[in-house]
C-alpha positions in Angstrom: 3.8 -21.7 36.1 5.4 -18.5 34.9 7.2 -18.9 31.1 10.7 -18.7 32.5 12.8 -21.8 32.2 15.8 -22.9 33.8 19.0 -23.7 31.5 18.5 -26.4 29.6 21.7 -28.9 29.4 22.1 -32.1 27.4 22.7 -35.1 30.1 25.0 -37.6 29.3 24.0 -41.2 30.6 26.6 -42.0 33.5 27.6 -45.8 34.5 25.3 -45.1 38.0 22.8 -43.5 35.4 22.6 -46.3 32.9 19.2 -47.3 31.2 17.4 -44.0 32.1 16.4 -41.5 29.6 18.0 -38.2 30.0 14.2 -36.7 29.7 12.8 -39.0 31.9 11.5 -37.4 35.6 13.6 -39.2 37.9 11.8 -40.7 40.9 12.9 -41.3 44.5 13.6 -44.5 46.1 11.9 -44.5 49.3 13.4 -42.2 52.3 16.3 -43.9 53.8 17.5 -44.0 56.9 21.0 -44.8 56.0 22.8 -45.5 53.1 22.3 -49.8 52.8 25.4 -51.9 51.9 23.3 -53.7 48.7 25.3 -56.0 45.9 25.9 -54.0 43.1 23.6 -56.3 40.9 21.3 -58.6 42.0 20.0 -61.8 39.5 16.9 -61.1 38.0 13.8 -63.4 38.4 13.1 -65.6 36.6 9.5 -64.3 36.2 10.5 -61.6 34.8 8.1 -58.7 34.2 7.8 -56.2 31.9 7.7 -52.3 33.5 3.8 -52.1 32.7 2.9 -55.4 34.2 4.8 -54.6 37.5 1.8 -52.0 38.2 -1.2 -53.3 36.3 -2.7 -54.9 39.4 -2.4 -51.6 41.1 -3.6 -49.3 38.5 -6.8 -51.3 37.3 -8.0 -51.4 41.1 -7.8 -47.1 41.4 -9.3 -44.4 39.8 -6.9 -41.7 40.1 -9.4 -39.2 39.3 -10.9 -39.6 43.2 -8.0 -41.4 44.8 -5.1 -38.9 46.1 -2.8 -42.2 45.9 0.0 -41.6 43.8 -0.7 -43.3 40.0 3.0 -44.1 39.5 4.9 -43.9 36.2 6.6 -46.7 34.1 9.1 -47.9 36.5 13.0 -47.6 36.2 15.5 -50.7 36.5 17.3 -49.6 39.8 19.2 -50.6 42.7 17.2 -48.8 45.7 16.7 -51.0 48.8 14.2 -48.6 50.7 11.8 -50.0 53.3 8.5 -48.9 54.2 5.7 -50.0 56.7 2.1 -47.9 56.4 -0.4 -47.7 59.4 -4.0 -48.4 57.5 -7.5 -48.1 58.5 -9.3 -49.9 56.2 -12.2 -52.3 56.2 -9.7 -53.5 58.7 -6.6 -52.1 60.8 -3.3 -53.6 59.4 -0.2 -52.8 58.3 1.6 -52.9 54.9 4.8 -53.8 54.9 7.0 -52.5 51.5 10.0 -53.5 50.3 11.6 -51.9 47.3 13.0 -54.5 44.6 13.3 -53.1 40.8 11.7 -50.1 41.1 8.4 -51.1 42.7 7.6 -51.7 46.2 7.2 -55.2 47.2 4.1 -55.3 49.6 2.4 -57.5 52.1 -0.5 -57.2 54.1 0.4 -57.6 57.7 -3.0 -57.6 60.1 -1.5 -57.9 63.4 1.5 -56.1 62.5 5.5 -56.6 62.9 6.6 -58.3 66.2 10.0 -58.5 67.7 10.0 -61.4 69.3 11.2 -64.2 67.2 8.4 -66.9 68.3 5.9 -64.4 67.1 5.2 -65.8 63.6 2.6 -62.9 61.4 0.6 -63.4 58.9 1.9 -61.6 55.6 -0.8 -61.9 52.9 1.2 -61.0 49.4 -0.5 -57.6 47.8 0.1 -56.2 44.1 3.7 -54.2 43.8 2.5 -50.5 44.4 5.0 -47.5 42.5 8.0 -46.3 44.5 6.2 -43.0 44.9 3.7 -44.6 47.3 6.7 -44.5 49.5 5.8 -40.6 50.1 2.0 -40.9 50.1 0.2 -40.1 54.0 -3.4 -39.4 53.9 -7.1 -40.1 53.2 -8.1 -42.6 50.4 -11.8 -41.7 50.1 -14.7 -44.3 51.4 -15.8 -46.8 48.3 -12.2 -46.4 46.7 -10.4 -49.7 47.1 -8.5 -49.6 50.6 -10.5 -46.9 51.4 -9.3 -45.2 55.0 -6.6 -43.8 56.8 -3.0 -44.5 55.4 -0.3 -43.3 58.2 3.8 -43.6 57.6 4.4 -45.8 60.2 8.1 -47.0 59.7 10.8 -46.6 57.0 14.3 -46.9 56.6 16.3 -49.4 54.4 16.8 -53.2 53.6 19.1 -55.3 52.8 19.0 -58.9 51.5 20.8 -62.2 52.7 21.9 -63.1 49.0 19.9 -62.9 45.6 16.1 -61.6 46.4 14.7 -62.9 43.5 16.3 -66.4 44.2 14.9 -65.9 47.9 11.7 -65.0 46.9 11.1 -67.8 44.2 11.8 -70.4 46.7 9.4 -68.7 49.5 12.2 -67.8 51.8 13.3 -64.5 51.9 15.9 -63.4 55.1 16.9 -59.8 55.8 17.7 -57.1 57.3 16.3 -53.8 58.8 17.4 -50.5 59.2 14.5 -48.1 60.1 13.5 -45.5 63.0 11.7 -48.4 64.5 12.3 -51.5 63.4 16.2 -53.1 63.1 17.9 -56.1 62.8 16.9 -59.3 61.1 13.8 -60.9 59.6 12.5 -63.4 57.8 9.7 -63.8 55.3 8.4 -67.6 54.5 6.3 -68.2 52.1 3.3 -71.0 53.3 1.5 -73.8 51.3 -1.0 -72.6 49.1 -4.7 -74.4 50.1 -6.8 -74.6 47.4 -8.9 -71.9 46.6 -6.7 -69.4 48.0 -6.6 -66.5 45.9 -3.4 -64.9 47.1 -0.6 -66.0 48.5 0.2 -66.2 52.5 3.7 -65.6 54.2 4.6 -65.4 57.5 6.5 -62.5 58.7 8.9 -63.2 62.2 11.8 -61.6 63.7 15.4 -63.4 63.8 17.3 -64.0 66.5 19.6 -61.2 66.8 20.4 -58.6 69.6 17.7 -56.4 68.6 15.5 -59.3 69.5 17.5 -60.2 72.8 16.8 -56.3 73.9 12.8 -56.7 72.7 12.1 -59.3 75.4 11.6 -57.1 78.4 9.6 -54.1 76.4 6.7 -53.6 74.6 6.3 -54.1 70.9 6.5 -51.0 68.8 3.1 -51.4 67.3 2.2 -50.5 70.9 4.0 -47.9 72.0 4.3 -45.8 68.8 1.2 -44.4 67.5 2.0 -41.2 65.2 3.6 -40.7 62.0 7.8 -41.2 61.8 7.5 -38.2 59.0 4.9 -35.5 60.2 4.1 -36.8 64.0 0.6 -37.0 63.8 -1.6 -39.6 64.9 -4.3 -41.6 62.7 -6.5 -39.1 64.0 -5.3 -36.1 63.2 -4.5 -37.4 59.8 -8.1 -38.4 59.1 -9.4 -35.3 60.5 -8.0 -33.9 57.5 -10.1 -36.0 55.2 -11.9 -32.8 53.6 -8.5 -31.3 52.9 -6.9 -34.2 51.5 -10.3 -34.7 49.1 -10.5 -30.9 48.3 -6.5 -31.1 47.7 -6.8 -34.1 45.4 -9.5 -32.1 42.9 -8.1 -29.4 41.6 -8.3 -29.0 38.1 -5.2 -28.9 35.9 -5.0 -30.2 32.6 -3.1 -32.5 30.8 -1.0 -30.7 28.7 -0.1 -28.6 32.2 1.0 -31.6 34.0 2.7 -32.3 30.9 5.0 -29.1 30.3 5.5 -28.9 34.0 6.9 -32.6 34.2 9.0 -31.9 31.1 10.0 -29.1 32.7 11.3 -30.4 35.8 13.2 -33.5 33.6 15.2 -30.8 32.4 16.5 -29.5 35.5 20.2 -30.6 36.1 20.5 -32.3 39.4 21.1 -35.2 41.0 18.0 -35.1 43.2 15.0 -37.5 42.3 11.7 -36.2 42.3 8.2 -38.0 43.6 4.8 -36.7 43.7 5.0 -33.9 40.8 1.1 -33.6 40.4 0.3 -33.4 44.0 -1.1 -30.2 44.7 0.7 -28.2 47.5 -0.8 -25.0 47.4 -4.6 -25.9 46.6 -6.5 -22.2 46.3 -3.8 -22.0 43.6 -3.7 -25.1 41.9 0.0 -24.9 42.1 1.6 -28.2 42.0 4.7 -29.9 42.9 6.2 -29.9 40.1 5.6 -26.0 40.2 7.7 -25.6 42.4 10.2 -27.4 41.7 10.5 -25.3 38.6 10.1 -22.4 41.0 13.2 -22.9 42.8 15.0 -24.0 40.0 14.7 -20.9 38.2 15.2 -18.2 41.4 18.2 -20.8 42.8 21.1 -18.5 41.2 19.3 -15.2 42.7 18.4 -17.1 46.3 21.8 -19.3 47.2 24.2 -16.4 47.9 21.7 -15.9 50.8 21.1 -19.1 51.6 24.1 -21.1 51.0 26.5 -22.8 54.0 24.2 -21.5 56.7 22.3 -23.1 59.3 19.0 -24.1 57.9 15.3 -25.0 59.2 12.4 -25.8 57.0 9.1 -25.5 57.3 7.9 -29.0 55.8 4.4 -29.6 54.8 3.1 -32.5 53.6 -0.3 -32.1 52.8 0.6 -28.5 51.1 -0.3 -25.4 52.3 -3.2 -24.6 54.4 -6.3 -22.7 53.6 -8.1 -19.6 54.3 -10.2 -21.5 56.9 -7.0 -23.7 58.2 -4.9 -21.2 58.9 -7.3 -19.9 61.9 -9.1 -22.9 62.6 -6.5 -25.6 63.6 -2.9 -26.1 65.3 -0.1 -25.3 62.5 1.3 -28.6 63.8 -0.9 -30.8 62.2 -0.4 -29.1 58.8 2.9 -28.0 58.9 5.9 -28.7 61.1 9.5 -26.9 61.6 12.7 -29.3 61.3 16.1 -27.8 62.5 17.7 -31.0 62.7 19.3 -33.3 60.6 17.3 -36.8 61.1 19.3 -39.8 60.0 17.0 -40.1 56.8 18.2 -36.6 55.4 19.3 -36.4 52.3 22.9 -37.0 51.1 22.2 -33.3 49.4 21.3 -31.4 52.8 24.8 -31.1 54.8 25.3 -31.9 58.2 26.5 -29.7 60.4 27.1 -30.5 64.4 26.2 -28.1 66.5 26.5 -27.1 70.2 23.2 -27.0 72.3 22.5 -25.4 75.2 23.5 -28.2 77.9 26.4 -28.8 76.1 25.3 -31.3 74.1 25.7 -31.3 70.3 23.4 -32.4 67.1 23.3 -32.4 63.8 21.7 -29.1 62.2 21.1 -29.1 58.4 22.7 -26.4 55.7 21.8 -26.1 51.9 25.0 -25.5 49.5 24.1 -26.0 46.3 21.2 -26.8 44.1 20.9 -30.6 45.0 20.4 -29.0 48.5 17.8 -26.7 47.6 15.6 -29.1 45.4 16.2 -31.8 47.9 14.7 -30.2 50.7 11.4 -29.1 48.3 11.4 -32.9 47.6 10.6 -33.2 51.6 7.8 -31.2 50.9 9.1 -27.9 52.4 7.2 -25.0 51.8 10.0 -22.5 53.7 13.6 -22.2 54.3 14.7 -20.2 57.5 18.1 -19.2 57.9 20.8 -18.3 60.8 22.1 -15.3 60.6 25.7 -17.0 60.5 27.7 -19.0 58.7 28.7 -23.0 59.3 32.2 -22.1 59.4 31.6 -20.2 62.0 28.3 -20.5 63.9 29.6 -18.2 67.3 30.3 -15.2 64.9 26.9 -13.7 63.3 27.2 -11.7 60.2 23.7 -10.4 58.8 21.0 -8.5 60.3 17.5 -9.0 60.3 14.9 -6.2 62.3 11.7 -7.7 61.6 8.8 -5.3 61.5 5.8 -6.9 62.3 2.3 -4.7 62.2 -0.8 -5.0 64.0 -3.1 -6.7 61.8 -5.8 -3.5 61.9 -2.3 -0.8 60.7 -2.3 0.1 57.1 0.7 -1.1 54.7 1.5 2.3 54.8 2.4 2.2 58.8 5.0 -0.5 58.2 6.4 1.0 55.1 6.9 4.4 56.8 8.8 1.9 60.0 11.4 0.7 57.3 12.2 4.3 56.1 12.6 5.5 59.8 14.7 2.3 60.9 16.9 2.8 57.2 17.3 6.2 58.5 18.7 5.4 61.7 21.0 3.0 60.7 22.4 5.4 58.1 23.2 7.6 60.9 24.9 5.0 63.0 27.1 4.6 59.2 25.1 1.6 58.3 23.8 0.7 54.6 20.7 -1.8 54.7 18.1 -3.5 52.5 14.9 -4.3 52.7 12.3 -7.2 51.7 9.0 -8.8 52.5 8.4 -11.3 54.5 5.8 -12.8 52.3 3.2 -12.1 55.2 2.1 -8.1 56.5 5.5 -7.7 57.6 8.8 -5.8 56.2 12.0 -7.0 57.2 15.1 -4.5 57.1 18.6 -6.1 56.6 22.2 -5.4 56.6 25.3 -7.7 56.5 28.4 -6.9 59.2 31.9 -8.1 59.7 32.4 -11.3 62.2 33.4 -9.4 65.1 30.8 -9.7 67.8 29.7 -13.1 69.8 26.1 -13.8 69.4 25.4 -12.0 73.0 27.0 -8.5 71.9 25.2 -8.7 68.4 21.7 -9.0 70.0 22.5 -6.6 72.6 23.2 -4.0 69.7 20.1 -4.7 67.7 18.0 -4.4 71.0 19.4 -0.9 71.3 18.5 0.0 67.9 15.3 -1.4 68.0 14.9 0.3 71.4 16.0 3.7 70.1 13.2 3.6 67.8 10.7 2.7 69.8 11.7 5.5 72.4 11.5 8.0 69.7 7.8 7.4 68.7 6.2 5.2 71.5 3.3 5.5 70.1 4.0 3.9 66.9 6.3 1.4 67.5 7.2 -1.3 70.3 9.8 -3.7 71.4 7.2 -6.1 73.4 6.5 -9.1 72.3 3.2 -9.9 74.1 0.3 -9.1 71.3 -2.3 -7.0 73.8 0.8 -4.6 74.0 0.9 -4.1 70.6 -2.6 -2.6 69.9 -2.0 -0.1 66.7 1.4 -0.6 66.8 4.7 -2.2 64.5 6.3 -4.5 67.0 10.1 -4.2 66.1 11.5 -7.9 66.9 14.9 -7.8 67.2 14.7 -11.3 68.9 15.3 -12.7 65.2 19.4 -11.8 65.8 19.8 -14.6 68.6 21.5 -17.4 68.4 19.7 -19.9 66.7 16.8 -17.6 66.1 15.9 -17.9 62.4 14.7 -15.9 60.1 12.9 -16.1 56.3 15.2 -16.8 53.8 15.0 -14.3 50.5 13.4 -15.7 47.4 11.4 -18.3 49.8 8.2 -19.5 49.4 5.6 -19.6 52.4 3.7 -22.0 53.7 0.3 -19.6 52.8 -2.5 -19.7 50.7 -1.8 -17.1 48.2 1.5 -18.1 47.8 3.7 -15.4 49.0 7.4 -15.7 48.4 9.5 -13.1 50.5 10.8 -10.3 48.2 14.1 -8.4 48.0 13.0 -5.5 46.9 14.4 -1.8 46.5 13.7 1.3 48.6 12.7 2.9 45.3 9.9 0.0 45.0 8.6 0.4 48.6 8.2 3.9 47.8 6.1 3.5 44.9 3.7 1.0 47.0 4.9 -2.4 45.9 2.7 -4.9 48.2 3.9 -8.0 49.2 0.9 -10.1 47.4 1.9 -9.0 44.1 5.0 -10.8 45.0 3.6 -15.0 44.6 5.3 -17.9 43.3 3.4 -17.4 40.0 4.7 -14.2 39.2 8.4 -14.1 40.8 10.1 -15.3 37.8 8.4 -12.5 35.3 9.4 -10.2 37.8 12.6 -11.5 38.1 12.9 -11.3 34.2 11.9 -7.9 34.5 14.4 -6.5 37.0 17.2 -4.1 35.2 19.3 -4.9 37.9 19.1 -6.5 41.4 18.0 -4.5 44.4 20.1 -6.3 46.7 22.9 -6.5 44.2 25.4 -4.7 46.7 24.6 -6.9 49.5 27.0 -8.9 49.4 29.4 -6.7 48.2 29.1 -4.1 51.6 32.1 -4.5 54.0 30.9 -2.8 57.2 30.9 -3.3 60.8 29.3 -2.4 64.1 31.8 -0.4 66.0 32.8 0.8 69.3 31.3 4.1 68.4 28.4 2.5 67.1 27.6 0.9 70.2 28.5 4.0 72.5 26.0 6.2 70.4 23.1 3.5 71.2 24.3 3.6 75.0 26.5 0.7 74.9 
C-alpha cells in the first residue's frame, strides 16, 4: 500500500467504547438485521474464560496457512447480539447455528437443520466458540482441513435473550428470540443428559409457540424452500464451483510485517465503523488486501465525498474479491460480484436511507453515503464500486451533473477515445458549457459537467441525447449513439443513457471491481493530452499521485454555476 497515511488522531475511550484499546482494529459484530433491544449488561458466567481460551479449540483444529477461514484476533468484551446460521457441506450436510455472546460466536451443530414447527425437537451438538469474524466468512474450506467443504451464509440477523444468557446457559436452558431474513420469533435451546462417553455435549434446538409458528403450519420449512445465500444469492453450487478461486485467493503471499503496518494502519483511522476480515485478499493478481483498502479509501475520502456525498448510491459488492483474468470472460459476473441499489434491513446504521419512488408507484429504500462512516462502511460489505445518481437526495426529480460516457470498441486505440473527449469538450464549449473529464477505470473516458436543478429527469436526457446525437451526426463514422455492440464495430459508442433517472454512473476516486485494480481518475485535459492511461491510474499508486498533484483538476467543479438553457436546447433542435 502506497506511503500516504490518513490523519492520525488520539482516541479518547468513550463510556460505549470502554475496555478497548484506542490502537486496537475494531471488529464487527455479525450483520444485523435490526438493531436488538439487549440489557445493557448481562451477568457473566460463572465459567469465566480468559480472551485466549475462548478461541483455543478453534485455532488448534486449523492451519490458517491452507484454510481461508478467518483466524480471529483476541476477542473484545462487548455487547453484540448478532445471529448467524451457515449452510455446510462437510463430511455431512448440516447447519451451524451462531449466536454471538462476549465477543465470540456461540455455535451448535444442527444436522437436520432449524424447524418451525414447535413439536419439531433438533438435535444441536455444542461446537467450540468460533471469532466473530467468521460471521463474514462464505466459501471453500479445502478437503483434509477440519470441516472441510462448502460453507454458505444461510441466515443472519439478531438475537435477543429471555433474561441472563450465561445463567440460561449454565442451567441448559436457553429461550430466545429471532430476528433474521428467515428465521423470527422464539426458540428454545435445552441442553440434554450427558451419556457416558459422550464427548460433546447435545441440545435440542425447537421452535416456541408464537405467531410465527402459528403462520409455519400450512408452509414449507425454510430449509426447504431457500436454497442460496441471504448475502451474495448464490447456491452451494455456485459457491463451490469457485473452489480454485477461493484456494488461489487464500495464497497469496504477504508478509508479516505487511499485514502488520496495514492493520496498524487501519486502527488509526477515525471512525466509528468496525472492521472484519483485514487480511483477506480482495484483489488477488495484486495481493491487495482488505485492509488495503480500507486505507485506500481512507486516504482519497476528502478528495472523493464532495462527489459522492447525499446522493443516491449502488455498490458493486464482491465477496470473494475481484475477479481474474480468466473470470472476467469465463463466468456470469453474478456469481462473483453483484449490484445492490437498495437498502436491505441489515444495512448499516452508516449507509442512509433514503425512500424512493419506483416505477408502479411504489416506493423503497435506496442507500446514500454522507460521510466517512458511510464510505468505509460500505468497503466493510465488501464493495469493490460505488455508482452514483446524477442527483441529489434532497431532491431526487431534479438532476444536476452530467455524465457522456465514451465507450470504445475494444480493437480502437486509446488515442480514438481521447480524441472523442476533445471533440465532445469542444461542443459543449460552444453550447457555453465548461466540463471535466476522468477515466472510468476501464477503456472508457467519461466527460462531465455539473448544471443548475432546472430540468425534470425527462428534459435532462432528452438534451444529452441531442448532444450525443450532434456528435455522432458530425462524424458517423467515428462515433455512435446505438447501444447494440455489432453496430459499434470501430466505433466510440457515446451513451448518454447514463443521465436517466436512476441510471448510475462510476463514482470519481472509485475502485473497480477489476484485476489490475483500476480506480476511475479525475484527471485534467492537460494530462489527457500528454497520454495519461487509465492503468497507470490503480489503487496502489492513487495516493502518490494524489500527493503529487499541485492542484486538483476538478478543483472548479464544484465551484461552476451553469445551466442548460432555452437557447441551449434550441441550438441542439429542441
Amino acid at each position: 500500500m502506497p506511503a500516504k497515511q490518513p490523519r492520525k488522531t488520539t482516541r479518547t475511550t468513550s463510556k460505549k467504547g470502554a475496555g478497548a484499546s484506542a490502537k486496537r482494529t475494531k471488529r464487527a459484530p455479525v450483520p444485523r438485521r435490526a438493531k436488538a433491544t439487549a440489557p445493557k449488561r448481562v451477568a457473566r458466567s460463572k465459567t469465566k474464560r480468559s480472551d485466549s481460551q475462548k478461541l483455543a479449540t478453534y485455532w488448534k483444529k486449523r492451519d490458517f496457512e491452507v484454510t481461508p477461514e478467518p483466524k480471529g484476533g483476541p476477542t473484545l468484551e462487548r455487547g453484540g447480539f448478532g445471529y448467524l446460521i451457515q449452510k455446510h457441506d462437510a463430511r455431512r450436510l448440516h447447519y451451524d447455528f451462531r449466536l454471538e455472546l462476549d465477543g465470540v460466536l456461540l455455535s451448535w451443530a444442527v444436522p437436520k437443520g432449524p424447524s418451525l414447527a414447535p413439536e419439531e425437537r433438533r438435535l444441536a451438538v455444542r461446537t467450540e466458540d468460533h471469532p466473530i469474524e467468521y460471521g463474514d466468512f462464505e466459501g471453500v474450506i479445502p478437503e483434509g482441513q477440519y470441516g472441510g467443504g462448502t460453507v454458505m451464509l444461510w441466515d443472519r440477523g439478531t438475537w435477543k435473550p429471555e433474561g441472563d444468557p450465561h445463567e440460561a446457559i449454565d442451567k441448559g436452558h436457553l429461550a430466545f428470540s429471532l430476528e433474521g431474513e428467515r428465521l423470527r420469533g422464539r426458540f428454545h435451546l435445552v441442553r440434554t443428559r450427558r451419556k457416558p462417553g459422550d464427548k460433546s455435549e447435545s441440545w435440542l434446538l425447537f421452535k416456541g409457540k408464537d405467531a410465527a409458528a402459528a403462520t409455519a403450519k400450512s408452509k414449507k420449512e425454510p430449509i426447504e424452500t431457500e436454497k442460496t445465500s441471504v448475502v451474495t444469492g448464490r447456491s452451494m453450487e455456485e459457491i463451490a464451483s469457485d473452489r480454485k478461486r477461493t484456494w488461489q485467493s487464500s495464497r497469496v503471499e504477504t508478509t508479516p510485517a505487511e499485514r502488520t503496518q496495514l492493520r496498524d494502519l487501519v486502527s488509526q483511522i477515525p471512525t466509528t465503523v468496525s472492521f472484519t476480515n483485514l487480511d483477506k485478499i480482495l484483489y488477488a493478481e495484486q495481493g491487495l488486501s482488505k485492509a488495503g483498502l480500507i486505507a485506500y479509501y481512507a486516504i482519497v475520502e476528502p478528495y472523493m465525498m464532495p462527489y459522492l456525498k447525499d446522493r443516491p448510491v449502488t455498490l458493486v459488492r464482491c465477496p470473494d474479491g475481484a475477479p481474474s483474468k480468466g473470470e472476467v470472460h469465463q463466468k456470469p459476473k453474478s456469481t462473483l460480484c453483484f449490484y445492490q441499489k437498495h437498502a436491505k434491513t441489515h444495512a448499516p446504521d452508516a449507509i442512509i436511507r433514503v425512500p424512493i419512488e419506483e416505477e408502479g408507484g411504489t416506493k423503497d429504500d435506496y442507500m446514500a453515503i454522507s460521510n466517512r462512516d458511510g464510505l468505509l462502511a460500505a468497503v466493510q460489505l465488501g464493495s469493490l464500486e460505488l455508482h452514483t445518481w446524477g442527483c441529489h437526495i434532497d431532491d431526487v426529480e431534479r438532476p444536476d451533473t452530467v455524465v457522456m460516457d465514451l465507450d470504445p470498441d475494444p480493437d480502437l486505440p486509446w488515442k480514438a477515445v481521447a480524441e472523442a473527449a476533445f471533440e465532445m469538450r469542444a461542443l459543449l464549449e460552444e453550447l457555453g458549457l465548461d466540463s471535466w473529464v476522468k477515466t472510468t477505470g476501464g477503456k472508457g473516458l467519461h466527460v462531465c459537467f455539473p448544471v443548475t436543478r432546472r430540468l425534470d429527469w425527462e428534459a435532462f436526457k432528452g438534451f444529452t441525447k441531442a448532444v450525443a446525437t450532434t456528435l455522432e451526426g458530425a462524424r458517423p463514422n467515428r462515433y455512435t449513439t446505438n447501444p447494440i455492440k455489432a453496430r459499434r464495430k470501430g466505433k466510440v459508442f457515446i451513451d448518454y443513457l447514463r443521465n436517466g433517472r436512476g441510471a448510475t454512473a462510476i463514482a470519481p476516486y472509485s475502485t473497480r471491481a477489476r484485476p489490475n485494480a483500476t480506480i476511475a481518475t479525475p484527471i485534467g485535459w492537460d494530462e489527457l493530452k500528454d497520454g495519461i492511461r487509465p492503468e497507470e491510474l490503480t489503487l496502489r499508486s492513487m495516493p502518490a499521485r494524489l500527493d503529487a498533484l499541485k492542484k486538483d483538476p476538478w478543483a472548479r467543479f464544484l465551484e461552476t454555476k451553469q445551466s442548460i438553457t432555452a437557447a441551449m436546447r434550441k441550438r441542439l433542435g429542441l
